[in-house]
C-alpha positions in Angstrom: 3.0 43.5 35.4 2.9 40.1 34.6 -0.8 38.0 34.3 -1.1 34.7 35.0 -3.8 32.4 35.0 -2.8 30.2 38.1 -1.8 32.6 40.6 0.8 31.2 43.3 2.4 28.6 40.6 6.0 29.9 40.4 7.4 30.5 37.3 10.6 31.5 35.4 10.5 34.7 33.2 13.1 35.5 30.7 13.0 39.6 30.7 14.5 40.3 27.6 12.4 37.9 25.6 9.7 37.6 27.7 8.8 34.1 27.4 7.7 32.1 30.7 8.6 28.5 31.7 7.0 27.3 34.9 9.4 26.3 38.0 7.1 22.9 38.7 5.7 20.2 36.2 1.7 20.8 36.5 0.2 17.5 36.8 -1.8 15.9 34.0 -5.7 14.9 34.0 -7.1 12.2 32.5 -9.0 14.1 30.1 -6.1 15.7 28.5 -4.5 11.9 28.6 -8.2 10.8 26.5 -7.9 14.0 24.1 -4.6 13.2 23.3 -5.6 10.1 22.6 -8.7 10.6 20.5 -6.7 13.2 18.6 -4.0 11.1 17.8 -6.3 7.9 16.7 -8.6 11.0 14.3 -4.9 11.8 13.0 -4.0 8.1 12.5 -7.4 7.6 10.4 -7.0 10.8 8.3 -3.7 10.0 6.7 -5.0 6.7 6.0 -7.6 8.4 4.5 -5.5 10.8 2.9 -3.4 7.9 1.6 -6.1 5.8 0.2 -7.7 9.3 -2.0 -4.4 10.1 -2.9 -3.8 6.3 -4.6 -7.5 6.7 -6.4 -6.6 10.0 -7.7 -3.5 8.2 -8.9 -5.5 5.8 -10.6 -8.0 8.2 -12.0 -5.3 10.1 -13.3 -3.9 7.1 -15.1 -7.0 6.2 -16.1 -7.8 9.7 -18.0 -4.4 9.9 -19.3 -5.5 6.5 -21.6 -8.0 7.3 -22.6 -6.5 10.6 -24.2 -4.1 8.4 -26.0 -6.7 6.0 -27.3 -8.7 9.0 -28.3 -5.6 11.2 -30.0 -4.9 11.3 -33.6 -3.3 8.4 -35.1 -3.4 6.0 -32.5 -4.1 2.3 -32.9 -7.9 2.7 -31.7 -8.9 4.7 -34.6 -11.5 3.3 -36.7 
């Protein structure tokens, strides 16, 4: 028995795997057009994001790691 959720669309079944593949291309709205959208512009912001964390940790890092010399034994700092 085989479930579908748009009855009378005709589809392709392959029985031994049992994956489907529909027989006609379903037409696209507009709002999956604007979600797509949306979601890629959110994605396009987030690894900018990303990107822009990722050089301040850099620099934090960087930052830390000189002041651990300046502070260790024997280094030209010491008083």
């Amino acid at each position: 028995m085989v479930l579908c959720e748009n009855p009378g669309r005709r589809y392709y079944k392959c029985e031994e795997h049992g994956f489907v593949v529909w027989h006609d291309k379903e037409r696209s709205c507009r709002w999956q057009k604007k979600s797509l959208l949306e979601a890629r512009e959110k994605t396009l912001t987030q690894t900018e994001e990303i990107k822009a964390l990722c050089a301040a940790l850099r620099q934090a890092n960087a930052q830390i790691a000189a002041l651990e010399v300046s502070r260790s034994p024997g280094s030209i700092n010491e008083k």
